[in-house]
N, CA, C and O atoms as CSV, one atom per row, in Angstrom:
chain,resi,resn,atom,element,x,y,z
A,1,UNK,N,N,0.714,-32.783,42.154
A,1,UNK,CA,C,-0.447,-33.044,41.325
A,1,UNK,C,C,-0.220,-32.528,39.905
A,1,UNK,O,O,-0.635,-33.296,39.038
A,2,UNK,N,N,0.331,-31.426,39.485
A,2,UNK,CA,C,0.841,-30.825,38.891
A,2,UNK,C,C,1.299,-31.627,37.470
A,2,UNK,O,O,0.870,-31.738,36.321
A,3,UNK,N,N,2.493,-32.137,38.309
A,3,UNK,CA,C,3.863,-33.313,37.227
A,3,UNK,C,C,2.467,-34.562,36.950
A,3,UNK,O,O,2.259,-34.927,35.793
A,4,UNK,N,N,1.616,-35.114,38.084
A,4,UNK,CA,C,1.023,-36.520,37.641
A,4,UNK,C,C,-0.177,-35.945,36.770
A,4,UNK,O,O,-0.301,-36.839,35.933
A,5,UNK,N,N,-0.750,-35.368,36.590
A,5,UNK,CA,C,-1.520,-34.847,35.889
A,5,UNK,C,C,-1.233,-33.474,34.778
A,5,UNK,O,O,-1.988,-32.557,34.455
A,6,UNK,N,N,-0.074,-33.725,34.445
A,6,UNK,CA,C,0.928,-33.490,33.213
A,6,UNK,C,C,1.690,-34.409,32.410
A,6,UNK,O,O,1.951,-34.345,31.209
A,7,UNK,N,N,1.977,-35.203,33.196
A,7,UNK,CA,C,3.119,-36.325,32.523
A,7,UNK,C,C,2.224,-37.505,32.250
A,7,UNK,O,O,2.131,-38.060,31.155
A,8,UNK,N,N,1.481,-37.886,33.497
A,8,UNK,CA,C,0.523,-39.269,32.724
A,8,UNK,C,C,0.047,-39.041,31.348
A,8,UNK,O,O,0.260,-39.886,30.478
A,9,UNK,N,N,-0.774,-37.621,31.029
A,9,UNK,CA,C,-1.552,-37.491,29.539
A,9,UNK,C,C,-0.586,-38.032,28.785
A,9,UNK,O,O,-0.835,-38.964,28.021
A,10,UNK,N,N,1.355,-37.198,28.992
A,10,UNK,CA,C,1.717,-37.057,28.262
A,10,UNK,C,C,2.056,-38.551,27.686
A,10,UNK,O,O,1.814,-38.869,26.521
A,11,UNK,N,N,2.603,-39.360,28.576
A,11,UNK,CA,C,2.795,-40.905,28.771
A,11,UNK,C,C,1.781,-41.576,27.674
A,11,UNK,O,O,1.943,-41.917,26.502
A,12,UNK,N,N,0.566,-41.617,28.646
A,12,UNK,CA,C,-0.487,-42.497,27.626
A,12,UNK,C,C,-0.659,-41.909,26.300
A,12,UNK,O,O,-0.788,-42.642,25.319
A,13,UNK,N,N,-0.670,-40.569,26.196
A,13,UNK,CA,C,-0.537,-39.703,24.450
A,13,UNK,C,C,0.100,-40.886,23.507
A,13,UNK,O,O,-0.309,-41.701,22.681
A,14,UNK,N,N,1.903,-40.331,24.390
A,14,UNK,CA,C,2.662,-41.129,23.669
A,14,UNK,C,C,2.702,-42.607,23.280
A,14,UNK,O,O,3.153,-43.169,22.282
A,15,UNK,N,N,2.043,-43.096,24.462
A,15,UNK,CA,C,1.652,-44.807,24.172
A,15,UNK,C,C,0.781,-45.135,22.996
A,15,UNK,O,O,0.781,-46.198,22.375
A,16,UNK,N,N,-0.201,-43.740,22.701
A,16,UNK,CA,C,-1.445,-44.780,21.610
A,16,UNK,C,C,-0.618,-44.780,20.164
A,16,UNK,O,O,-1.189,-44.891,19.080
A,17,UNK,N,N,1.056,-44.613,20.352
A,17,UNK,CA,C,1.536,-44.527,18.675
A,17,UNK,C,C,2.160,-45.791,19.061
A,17,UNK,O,O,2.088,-46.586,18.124
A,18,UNK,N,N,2.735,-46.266,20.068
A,18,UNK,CA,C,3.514,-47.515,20.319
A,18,UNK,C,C,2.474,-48.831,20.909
A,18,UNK,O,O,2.388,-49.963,20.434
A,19,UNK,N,N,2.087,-48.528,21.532
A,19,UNK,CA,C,0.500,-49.263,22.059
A,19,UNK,C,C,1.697,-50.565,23.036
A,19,UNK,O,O,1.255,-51.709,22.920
A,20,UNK,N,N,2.565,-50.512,23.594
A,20,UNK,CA,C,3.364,-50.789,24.758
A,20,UNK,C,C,2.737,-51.245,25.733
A,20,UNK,O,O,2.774,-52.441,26.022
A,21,UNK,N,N,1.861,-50.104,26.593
A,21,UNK,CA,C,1.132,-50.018,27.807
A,21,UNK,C,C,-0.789,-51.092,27.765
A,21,UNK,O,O,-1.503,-51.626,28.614
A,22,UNK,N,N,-0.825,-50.943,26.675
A,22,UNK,CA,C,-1.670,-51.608,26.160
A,22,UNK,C,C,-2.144,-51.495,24.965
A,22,UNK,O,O,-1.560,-50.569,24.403
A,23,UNK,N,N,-3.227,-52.175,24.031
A,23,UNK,CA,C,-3.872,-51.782,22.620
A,23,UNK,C,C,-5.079,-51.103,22.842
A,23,UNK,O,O,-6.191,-51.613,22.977
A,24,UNK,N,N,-4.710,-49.647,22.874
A,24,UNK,CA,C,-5.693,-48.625,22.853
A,24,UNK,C,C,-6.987,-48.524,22.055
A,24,UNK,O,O,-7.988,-47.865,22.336
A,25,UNK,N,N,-6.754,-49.349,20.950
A,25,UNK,CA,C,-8.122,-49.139,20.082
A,25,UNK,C,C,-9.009,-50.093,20.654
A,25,UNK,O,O,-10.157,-49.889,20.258
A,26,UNK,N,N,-8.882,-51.398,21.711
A,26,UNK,CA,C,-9.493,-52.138,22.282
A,26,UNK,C,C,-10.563,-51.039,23.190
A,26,UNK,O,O,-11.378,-51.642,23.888
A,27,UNK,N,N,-10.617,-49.931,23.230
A,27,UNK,CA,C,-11.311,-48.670,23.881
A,27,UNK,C,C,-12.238,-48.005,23.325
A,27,UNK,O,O,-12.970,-47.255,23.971
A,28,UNK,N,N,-12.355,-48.219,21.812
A,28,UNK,CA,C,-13.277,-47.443,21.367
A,28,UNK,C,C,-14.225,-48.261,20.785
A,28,UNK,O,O,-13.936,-49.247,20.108
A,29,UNK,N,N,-15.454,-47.850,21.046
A,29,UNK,CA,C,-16.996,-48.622,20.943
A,29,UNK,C,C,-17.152,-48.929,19.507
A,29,UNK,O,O,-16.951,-48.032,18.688
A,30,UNK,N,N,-17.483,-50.080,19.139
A,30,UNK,CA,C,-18.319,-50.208,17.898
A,30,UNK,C,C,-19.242,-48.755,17.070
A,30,UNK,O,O,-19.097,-48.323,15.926
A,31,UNK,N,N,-20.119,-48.316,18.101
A,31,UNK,CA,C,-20.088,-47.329,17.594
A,31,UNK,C,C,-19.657,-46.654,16.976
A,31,UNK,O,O,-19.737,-46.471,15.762
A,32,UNK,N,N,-18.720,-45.815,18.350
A,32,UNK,CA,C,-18.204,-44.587,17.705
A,32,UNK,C,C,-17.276,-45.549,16.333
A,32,UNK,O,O,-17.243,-44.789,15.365
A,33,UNK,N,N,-16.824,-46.400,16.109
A,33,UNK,CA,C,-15.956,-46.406,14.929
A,33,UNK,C,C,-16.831,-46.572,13.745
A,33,UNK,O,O,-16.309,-46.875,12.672
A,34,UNK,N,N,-18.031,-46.413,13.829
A,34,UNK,CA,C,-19.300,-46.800,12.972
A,34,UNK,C,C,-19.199,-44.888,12.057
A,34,UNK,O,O,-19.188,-44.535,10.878
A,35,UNK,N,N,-19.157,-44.311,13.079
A,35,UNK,CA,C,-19.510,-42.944,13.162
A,35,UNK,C,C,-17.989,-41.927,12.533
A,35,UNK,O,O,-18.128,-40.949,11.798
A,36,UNK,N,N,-16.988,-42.303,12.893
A,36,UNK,CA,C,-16.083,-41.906,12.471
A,36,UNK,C,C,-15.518,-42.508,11.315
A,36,UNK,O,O,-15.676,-43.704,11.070
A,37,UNK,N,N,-14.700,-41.536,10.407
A,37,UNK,CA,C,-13.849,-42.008,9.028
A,37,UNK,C,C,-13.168,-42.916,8.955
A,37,UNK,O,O,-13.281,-43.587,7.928
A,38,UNK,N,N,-12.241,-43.317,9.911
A,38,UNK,CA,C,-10.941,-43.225,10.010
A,38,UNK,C,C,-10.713,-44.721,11.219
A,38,UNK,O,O,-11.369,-44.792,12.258
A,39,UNK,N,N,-9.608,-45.866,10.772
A,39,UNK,CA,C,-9.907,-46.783,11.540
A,39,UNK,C,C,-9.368,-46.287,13.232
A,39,UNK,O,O,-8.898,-45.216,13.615
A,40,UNK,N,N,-9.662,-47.530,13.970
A,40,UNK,CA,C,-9.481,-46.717,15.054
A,40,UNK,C,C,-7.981,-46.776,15.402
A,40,UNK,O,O,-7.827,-46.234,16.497
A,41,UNK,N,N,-6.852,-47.211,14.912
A,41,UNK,CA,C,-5.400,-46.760,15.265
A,41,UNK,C,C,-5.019,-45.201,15.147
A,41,UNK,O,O,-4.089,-44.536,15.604
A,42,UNK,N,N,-5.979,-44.941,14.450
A,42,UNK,CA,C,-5.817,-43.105,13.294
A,42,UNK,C,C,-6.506,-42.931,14.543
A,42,UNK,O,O,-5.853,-42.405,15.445
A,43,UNK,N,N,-7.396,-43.181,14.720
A,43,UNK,CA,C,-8.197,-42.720,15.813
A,43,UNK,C,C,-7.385,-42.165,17.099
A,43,UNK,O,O,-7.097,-41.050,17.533
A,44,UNK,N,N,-7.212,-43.200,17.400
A,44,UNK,CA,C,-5.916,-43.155,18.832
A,44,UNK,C,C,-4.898,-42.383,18.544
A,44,UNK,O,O,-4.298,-41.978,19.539
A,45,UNK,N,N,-4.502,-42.046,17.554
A,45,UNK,CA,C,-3.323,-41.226,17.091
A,45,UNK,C,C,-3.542,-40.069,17.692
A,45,UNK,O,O,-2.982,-39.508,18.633
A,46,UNK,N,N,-4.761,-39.691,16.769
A,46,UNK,CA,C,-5.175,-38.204,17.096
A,46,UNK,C,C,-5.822,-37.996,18.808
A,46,UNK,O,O,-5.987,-36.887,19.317
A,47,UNK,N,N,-6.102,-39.229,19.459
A,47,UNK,CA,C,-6.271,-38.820,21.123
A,47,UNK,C,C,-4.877,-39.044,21.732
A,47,UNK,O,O,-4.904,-38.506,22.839
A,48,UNK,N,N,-4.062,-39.417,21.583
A,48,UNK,CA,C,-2.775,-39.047,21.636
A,48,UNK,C,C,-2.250,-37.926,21.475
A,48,UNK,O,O,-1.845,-37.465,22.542
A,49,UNK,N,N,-2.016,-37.049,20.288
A,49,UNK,CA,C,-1.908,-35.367,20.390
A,49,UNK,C,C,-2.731,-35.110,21.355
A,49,UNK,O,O,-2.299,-34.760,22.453
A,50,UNK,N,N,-3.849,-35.219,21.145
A,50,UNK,CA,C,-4.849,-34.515,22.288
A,50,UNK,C,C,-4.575,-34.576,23.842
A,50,UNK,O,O,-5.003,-33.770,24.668
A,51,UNK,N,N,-3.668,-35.842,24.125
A,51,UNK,CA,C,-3.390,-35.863,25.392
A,51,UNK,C,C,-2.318,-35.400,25.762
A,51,UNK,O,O,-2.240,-34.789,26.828
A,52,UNK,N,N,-1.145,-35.615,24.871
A,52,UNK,CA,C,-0.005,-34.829,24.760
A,52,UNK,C,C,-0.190,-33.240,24.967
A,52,UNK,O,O,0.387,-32.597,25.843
A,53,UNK,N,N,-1.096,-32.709,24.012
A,53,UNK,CA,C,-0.946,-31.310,24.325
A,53,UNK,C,C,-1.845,-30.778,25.554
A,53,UNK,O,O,-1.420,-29.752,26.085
A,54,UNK,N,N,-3.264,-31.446,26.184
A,54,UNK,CA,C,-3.598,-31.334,27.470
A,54,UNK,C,C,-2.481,-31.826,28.485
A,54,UNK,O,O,-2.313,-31.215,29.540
A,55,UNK,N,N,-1.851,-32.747,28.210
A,55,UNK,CA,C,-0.548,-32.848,29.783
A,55,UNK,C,C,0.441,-32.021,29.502
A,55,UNK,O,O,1.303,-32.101,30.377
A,56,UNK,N,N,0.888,-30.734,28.099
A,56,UNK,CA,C,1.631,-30.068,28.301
A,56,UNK,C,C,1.023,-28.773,29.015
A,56,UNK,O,O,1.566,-28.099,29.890
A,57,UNK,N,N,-0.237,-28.588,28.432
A,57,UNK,CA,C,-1.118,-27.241,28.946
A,57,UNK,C,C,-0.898,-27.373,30.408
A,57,UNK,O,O,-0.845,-26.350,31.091
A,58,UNK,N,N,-0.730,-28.866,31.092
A,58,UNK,CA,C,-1.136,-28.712,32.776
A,58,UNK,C,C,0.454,-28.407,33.456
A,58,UNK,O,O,0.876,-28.029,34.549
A,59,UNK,N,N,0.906,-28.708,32.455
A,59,UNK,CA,C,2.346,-28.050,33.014
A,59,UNK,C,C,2.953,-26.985,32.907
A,59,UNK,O,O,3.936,-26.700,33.592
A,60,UNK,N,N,2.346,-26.102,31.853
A,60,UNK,CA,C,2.577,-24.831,31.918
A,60,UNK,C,C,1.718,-24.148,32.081
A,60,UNK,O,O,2.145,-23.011,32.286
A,61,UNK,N,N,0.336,-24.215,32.116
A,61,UNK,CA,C,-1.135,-23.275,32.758
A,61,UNK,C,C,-1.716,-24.118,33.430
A,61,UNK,O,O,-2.341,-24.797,32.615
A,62,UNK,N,N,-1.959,-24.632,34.788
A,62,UNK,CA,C,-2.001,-25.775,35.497
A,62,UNK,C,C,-3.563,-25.400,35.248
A,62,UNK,O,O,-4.154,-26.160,34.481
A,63,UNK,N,N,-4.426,-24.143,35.893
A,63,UNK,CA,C,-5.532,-23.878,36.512
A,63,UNK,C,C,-6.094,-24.087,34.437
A,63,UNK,O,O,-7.009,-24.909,34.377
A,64,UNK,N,N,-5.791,-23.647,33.307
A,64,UNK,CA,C,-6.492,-24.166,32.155
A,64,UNK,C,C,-6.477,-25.977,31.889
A,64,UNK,O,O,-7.401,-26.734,31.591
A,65,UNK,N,N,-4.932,-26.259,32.156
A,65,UNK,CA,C,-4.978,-27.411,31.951
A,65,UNK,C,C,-5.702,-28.442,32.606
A,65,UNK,O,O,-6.072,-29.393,31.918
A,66,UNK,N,N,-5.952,-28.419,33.748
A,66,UNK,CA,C,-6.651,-29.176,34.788
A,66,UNK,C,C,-7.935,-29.073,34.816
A,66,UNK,O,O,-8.690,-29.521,35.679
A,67,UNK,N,N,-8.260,-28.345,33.653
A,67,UNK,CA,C,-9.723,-28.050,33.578
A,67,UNK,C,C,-9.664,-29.112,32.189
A,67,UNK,O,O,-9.953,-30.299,32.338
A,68,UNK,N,N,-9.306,-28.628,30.986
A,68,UNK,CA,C,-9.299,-29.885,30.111
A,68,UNK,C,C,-9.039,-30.980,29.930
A,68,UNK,O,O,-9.305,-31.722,28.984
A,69,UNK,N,N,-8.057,-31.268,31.579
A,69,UNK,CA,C,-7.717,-32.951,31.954
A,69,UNK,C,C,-8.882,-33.430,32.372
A,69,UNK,O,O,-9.405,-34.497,32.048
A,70,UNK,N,N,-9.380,-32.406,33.289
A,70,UNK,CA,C,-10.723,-33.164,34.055
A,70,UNK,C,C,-11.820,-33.248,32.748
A,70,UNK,O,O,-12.161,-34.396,32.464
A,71,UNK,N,N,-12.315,-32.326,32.054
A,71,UNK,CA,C,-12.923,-32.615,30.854
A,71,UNK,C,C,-13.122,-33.610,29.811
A,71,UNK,O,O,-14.156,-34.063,29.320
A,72,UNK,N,N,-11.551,-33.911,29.524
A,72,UNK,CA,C,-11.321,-35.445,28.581
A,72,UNK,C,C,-11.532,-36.095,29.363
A,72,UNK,O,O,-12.435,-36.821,28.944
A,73,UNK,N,N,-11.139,-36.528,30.917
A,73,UNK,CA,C,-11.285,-37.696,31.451
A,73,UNK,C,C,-12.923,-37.717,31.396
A,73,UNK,O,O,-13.437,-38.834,31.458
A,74,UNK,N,N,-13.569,-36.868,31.312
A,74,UNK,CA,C,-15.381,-37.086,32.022
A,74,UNK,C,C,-15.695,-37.726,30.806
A,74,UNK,O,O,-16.305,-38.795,30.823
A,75,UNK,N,N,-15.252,-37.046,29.465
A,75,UNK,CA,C,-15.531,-37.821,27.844
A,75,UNK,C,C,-15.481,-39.050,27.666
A,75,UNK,O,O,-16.497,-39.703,27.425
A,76,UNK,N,N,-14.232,-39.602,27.760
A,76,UNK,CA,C,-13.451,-40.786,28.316
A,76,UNK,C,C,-14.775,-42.012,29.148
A,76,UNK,O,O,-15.114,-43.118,28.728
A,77,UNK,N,N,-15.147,-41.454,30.103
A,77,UNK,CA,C,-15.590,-42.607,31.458
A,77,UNK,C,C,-17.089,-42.014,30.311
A,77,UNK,O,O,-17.757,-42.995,29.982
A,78,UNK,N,N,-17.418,-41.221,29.963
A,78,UNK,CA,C,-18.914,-41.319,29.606
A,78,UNK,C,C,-18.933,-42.217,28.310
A,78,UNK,O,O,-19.609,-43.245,28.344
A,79,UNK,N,N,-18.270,-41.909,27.233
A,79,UNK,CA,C,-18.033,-42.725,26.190
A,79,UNK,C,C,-17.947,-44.451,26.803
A,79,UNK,O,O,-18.820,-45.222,26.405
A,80,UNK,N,N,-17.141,-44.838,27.520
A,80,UNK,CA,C,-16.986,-46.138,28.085
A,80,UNK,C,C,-18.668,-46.720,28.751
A,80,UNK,O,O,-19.197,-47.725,28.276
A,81,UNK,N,N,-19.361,-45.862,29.940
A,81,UNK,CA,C,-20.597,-46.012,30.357
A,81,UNK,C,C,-21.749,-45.963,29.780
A,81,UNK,O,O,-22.884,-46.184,30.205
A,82,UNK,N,N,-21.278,-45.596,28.586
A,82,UNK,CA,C,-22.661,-45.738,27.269
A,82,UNK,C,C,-22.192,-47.386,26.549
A,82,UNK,O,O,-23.157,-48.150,26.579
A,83,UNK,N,N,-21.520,-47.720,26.226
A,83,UNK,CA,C,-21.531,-48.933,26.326
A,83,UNK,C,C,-21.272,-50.236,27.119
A,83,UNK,O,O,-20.991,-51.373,26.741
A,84,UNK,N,N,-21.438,-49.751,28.213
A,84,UNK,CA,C,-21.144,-50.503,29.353
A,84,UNK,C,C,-19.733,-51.339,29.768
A,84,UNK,O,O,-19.665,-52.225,30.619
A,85,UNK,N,N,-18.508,-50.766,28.852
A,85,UNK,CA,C,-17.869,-51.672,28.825
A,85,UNK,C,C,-16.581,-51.105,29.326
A,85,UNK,O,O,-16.359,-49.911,29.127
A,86,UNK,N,N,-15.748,-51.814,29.930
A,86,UNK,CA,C,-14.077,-51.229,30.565
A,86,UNK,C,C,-14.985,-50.457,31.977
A,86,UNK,O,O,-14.447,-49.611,32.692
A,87,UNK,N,N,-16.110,-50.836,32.137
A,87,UNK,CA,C,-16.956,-50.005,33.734
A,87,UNK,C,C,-15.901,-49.517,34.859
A,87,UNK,O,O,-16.049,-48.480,35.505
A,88,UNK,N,N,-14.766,-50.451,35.008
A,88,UNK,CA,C,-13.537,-49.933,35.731
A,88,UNK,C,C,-12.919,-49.007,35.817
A,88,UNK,O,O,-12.583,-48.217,36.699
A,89,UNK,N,N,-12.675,-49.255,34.063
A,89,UNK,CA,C,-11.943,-47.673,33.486
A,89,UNK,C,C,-12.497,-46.623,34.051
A,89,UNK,O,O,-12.068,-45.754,34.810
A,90,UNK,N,N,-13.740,-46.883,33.457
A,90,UNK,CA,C,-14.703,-45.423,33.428
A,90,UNK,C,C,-14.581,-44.557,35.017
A,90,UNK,O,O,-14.302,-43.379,35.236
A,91,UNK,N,N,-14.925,-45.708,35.988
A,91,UNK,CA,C,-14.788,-45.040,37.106
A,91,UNK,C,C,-13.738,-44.718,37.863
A,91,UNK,O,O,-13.693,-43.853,38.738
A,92,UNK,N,N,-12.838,-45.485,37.478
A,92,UNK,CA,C,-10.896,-44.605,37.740
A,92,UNK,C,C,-10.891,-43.217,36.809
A,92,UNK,O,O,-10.600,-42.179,37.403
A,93,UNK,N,N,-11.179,-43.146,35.467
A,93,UNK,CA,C,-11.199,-41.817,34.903
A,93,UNK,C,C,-12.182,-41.019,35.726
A,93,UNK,O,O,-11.721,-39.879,35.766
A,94,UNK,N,N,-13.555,-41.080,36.546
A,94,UNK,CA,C,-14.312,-40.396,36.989
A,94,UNK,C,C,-13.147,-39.875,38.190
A,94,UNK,O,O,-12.550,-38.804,38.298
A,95,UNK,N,N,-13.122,-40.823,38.823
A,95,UNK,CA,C,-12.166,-39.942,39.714
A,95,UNK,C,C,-11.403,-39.523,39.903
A,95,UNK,O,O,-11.222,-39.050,41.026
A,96,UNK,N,N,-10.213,-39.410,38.642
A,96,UNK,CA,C,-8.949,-38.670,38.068
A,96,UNK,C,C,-9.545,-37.505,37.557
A,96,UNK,O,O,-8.934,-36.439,37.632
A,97,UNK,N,N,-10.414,-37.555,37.159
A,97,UNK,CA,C,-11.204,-36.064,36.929
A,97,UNK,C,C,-11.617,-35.106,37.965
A,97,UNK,O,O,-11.738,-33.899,37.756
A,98,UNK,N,N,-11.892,-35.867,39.430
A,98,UNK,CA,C,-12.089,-35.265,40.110
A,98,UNK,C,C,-10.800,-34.447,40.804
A,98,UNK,O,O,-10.906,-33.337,41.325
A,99,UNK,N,N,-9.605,-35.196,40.708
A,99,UNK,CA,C,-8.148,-34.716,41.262
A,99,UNK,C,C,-7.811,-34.018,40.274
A,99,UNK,O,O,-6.719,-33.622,40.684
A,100,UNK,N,N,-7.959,-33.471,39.055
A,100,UNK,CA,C,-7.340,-32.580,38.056
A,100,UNK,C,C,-8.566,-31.299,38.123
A,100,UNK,O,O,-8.494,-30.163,37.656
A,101,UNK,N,N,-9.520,-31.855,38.768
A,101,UNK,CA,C,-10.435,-30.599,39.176
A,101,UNK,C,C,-9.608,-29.842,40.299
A,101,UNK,O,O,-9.581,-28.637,40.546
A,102,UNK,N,N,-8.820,-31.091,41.021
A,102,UNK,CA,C,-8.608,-30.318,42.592
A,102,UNK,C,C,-7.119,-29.326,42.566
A,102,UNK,O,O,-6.768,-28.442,43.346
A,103,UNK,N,N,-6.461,-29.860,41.378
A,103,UNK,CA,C,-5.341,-28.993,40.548
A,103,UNK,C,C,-5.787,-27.684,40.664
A,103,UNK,O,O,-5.364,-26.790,41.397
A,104,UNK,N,N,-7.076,-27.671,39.509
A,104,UNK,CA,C,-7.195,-26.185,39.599
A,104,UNK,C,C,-7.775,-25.281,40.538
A,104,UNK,O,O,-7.868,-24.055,40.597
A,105,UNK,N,N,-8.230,-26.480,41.440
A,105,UNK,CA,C,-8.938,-25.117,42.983
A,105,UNK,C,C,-7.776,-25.206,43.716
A,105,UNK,O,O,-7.964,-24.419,44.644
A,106,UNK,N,N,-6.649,-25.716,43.854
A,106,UNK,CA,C,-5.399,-25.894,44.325
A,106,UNK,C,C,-4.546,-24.535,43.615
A,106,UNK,O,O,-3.949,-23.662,44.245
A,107,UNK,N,N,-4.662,-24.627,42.387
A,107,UNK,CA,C,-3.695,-23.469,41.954
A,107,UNK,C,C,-4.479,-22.169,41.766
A,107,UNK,O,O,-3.837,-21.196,41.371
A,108,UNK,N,N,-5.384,-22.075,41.929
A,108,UNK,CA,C,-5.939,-20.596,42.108
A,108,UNK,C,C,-5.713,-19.893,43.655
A,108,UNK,O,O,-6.191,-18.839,44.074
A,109,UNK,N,N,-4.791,-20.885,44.365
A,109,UNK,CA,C,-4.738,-20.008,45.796
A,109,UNK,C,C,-3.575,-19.936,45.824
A,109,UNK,O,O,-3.016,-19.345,46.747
């Protein structure tokens, strides 16, 4: 659980600079790009570090990291369920949140 909930962040991080796996800014709401500076490729950039350095945290402090994996993912599926849209996504991230929860009740024993 450990490596998949270390290496995926790090994976998709790295994807929102190449956009390979898919076009990441197809993810962020009218809204929020209403609300923020910055178009949304800049956007994705910077949730990219963010995921990069949460899938390194889970590989070297599993019980911190698995707490801020499960965290972004809940951001993630709530951001998506306020506009009703990618509903799929949202609920595959709900429950990847729940297994990076189970990381850290896993590594506290």
């Amino acid at each position: 659980m450990q490596y998949t909930f270390g290496l995926v962040p790090i994976v998709a991080g790295l994807d929102k600079f190449t956009n390979i796996l898919t076009d990441w800014s197809q993810y962020v709401s009218a809204g929020l790009l209403d609300l923020i500076p910055v178009e949304a490729g800049v956007f994705m950039s910077v949730v990219g570090i963010v995921e990069i350095a949460a899938g390194a945290l889970v590989l070297l402090r599993p019980m911190i990291g698995g707490i801020v994996v499960a965290a972004w993912l809940v951001l993630i599926a709530l951001s998506l369920l306020l506009t009703w849209s990618f509903v799929d996504v949202a609920v595959r991230d709900l429950v990847m949140a729940v297994g990076a929860f189970s990381l850290v009740t896993l590594s506290r024993k």
